[in-house]
C-alpha positions, 0 to 999 in steps of 0.5 A, spaced: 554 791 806 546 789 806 543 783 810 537 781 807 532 775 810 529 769 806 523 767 808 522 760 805 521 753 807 527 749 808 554 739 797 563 741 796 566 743 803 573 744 803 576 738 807 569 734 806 571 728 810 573 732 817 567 737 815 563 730 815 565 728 821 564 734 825 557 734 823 555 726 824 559 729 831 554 734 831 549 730 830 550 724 834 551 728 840 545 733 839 540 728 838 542 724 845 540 730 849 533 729 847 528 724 852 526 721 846 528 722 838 524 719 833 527 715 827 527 720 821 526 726 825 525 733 822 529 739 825 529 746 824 534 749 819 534 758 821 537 763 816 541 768 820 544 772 815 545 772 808 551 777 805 555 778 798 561 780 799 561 784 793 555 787 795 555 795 790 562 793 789 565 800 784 569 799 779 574 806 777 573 809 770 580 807 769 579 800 771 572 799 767 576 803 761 582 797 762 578 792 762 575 794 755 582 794 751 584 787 755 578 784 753 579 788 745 585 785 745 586 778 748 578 777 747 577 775 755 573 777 759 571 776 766 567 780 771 564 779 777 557 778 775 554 782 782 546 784 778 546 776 779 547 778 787 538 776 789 539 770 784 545 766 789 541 768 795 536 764 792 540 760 789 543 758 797 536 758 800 533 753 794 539 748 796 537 749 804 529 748 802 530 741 798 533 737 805 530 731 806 531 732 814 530 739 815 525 744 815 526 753 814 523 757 820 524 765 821 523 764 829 529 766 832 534 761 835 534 761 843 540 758 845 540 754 850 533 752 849 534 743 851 528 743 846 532 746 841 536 740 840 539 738 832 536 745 830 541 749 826 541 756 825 546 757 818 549 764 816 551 764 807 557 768 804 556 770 798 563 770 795 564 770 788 559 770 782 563 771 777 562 771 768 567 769 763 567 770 756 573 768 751 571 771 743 575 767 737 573 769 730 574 765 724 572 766 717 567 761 712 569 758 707 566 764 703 571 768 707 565 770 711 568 772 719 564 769 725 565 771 732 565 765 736 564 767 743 565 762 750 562 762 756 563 760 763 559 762 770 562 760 776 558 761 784 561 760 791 558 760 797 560 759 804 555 756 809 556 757 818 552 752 821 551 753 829 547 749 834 542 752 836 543 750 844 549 754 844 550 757 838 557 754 837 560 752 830 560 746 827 561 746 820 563 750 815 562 747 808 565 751 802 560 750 795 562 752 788 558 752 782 559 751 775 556 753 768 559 754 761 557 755 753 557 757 746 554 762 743 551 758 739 546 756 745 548 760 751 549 766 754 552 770 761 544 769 764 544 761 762 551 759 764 550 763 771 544 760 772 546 753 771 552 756 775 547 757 781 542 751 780 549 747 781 550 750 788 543 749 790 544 742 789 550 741 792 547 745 798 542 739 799 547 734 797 551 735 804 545 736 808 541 730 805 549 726 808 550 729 814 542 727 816 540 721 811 533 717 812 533 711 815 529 705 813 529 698 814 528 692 809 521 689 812 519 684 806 523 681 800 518 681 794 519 678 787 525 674 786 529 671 780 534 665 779 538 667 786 537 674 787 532 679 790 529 684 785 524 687 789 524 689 796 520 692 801 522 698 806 518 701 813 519 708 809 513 712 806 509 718 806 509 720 812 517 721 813 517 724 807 519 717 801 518 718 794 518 715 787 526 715 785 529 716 792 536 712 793 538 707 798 544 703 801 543 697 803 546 694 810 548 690 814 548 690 821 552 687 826 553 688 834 561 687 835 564 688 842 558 692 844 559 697 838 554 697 832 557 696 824 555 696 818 557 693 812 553 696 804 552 690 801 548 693 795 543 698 792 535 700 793 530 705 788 524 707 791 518 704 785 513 706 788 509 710 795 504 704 798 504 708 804 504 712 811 510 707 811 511 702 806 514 702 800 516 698 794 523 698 792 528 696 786 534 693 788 539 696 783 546 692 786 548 686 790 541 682 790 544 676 791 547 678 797 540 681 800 537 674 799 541 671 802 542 676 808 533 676 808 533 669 809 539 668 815 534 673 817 540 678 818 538 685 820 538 690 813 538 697 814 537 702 809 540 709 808 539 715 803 544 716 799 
C-alpha cells in the first residue's frame, strides 16, 4: 500500500467513554511533566501515515459482471468508491486541522524528547468509502416510467494517537461518516462528500473534547429580572476565541482536597473584545450564574 504525507496545519470512537478517559489520562499526566504549562496551551498534532485499505483494490471480470446483473436485477448497488481515496485522506486531515488545541507540524517526532510533552503523532486507517444506490420505477399518471434513483455514502476511519515522549498508544478512536440523497438533487459525488465532511467533524468534535479551552467568568454584565443574561469571560483572541463558540458553565469546589465541578448553565460567545476578554450570552441557567457570581463562588467555563 502507498503511504502518502499531508502537509497542512492541524468525533465517533467506538467505546467513546473509555476512549475518552484514556485520552484525559493521557493528558493529565503528560502535561505534569512540563515545568510550567499554561492555560490553554497548543500542542503539536504529527501526521505519521496515512493509508486505505483498499488502496488499488481489483475486482475480477466475473466479479464486475455479477455485480452488474445483481444490480439489473434488484436495482442495488454498492461499491467501494476508491476514486474518492485523495478526498478521505483530506477529509481526515481537514478534521485533524480544525482542533482548537493542536496544531499540524511535518517535524519528525523524537521520542523521549521532556520537551516534547502532550504532542501526539496520529497514524489514519482508511477502511471503507463506500457508495450505495437503490433504483425504483414508477410510472406517471400519463403512463410515462421514471427512474427514481437513492443514494447513500458512508466513510470510516481509524486514528492511532501516540505520545511523542514514548511513542506509546493511547487511543484509538473509530469515525464514520454519513450521506444519502435522491436523484432528484444528489448524486454518488455529493453523498460521499457529505459522507466525508461528516468525518472531519466528528475528528475535530473528540479533539476539541479531549482538550477544551479553559476560561473563567471575570464580570456579569447585563442582567434581567433575576437572571444573567450577559457575562464576560478571560478568553480572547489570543487563545484562539471566536464569535459562536460554546461553553459550559461550572462551579468549582475543593472537596477533601479533590477538585469538583458541577455545570450549572451554558454560554455563547458575542463577540471578541480582545487579547483576553470576551462577552458572552448565557444561553441556560442565568438565574444559577447570578446567583453564584454574587456568592462570589469561583465559575470555570469549558468548550463544548
Amino acid at each position: 500500500m502507498n503511504t502518502k504525507r499531508f502537509n497542512v496545519q492541524v468525533r465517533q470512537s467506538n467505546h467513546p467513554v473509555m476512549k475518552m478517559v484514556m485520552m484525559a489520562v493521557f493528558l493529565c499526566s503528560a502535561l505534569s511533566v512540563s515545568a510550567q504549562v499554561e492555560r490553554n496551551q497548543i500542542y503539536n498534532i504529527m501526521l505519521g501515515e496515512i493509508r486505505y485499505t483498499h488502496h488499488n483494490e481489483k475486482m475480477s471480470a466475473g466479479d464486475a459482471l455479477g455485480q452488474i446483473i445483481v444490480g439489473a436485477m434488484t436495482g442495488k448497488t454498492s461499491v467501494q468508491a476508491s476514486n474518492y481515496e485523495e478526498e478521505a485522506k483530506t477529509a481526515v486531515v481537514r478534521g485533524l486541522s480544525n482542533a482548537y488545541r493542536y496544531r499540524f507540524t511535518d517535524r519528525l517526532p523524537q521520542y523521549g524528547d521532556e520537551s516534547e510533552a502532550g504532542n501526539l503523532v496520529v497514524d489514519v486507517l482508511i477502511t471503507n468509502i463506500q457508495a450505495t444506490s437503490e433504483s425504483k420505477s414508477y410510472k406517471d399518471k400519463n403512463g410515462k416510467t421514471h427512474v427514481d434513483t437513492n443514494y447513500k455514502g458512508a466513510v470510516d476511519a481509524t486514528l492511532t494517537l501516540k505520545d511523542v515522549m514514548s511513542g506509546e498508544v493511547i487511543a484509538t478512536p473509530s469515525f464514520s461518516g454519513s450521506g444519502s440523497g435522491s436523484s432528484v438533487n444528489s448524486s454518488q459525488q455529493k453523498v460521499v462528500s457529505s459522507a466525508l465532511g461528516a468525518l472531519s467533524g466528528r475528528i475535530t468534535e473528540w479533539l476539541n473534547r479531549s482538550l477544551p479551552l479553559q476560561a473563567n467568568i471575570i464580570q456579569g454584565n447585563t442582567v434581567k429580572k433575576d437572571k444573567q443574561k450577559q457575562v464576560y469571560i478571560d478568553l480572547g483572541s489570543r487563545e484562539g476565541a471566536f464569535a459562536g463558540l460554546h461553553m459550559g458553565v461550572y462551579i468549582v469546589k475543593t472537596i477533601a482536597g479533590r477538585e469538583a465541578k458541577q455545570q450549572i448553565g451554558k454560554l455563547k460567545i458575542e463577540s471578541v473584545q480582545g487579547e483576553d476578554i470576551s462577552l458572552c450570552k448565557v444561553q441556560s441557567g442565568g438565574k444559577e450564574i447570578k446567583t453564584a457570581l454574587e456568592a462570589g463562588e469561583q465559575l470555570a467555563v469549558t468548550s463544548l
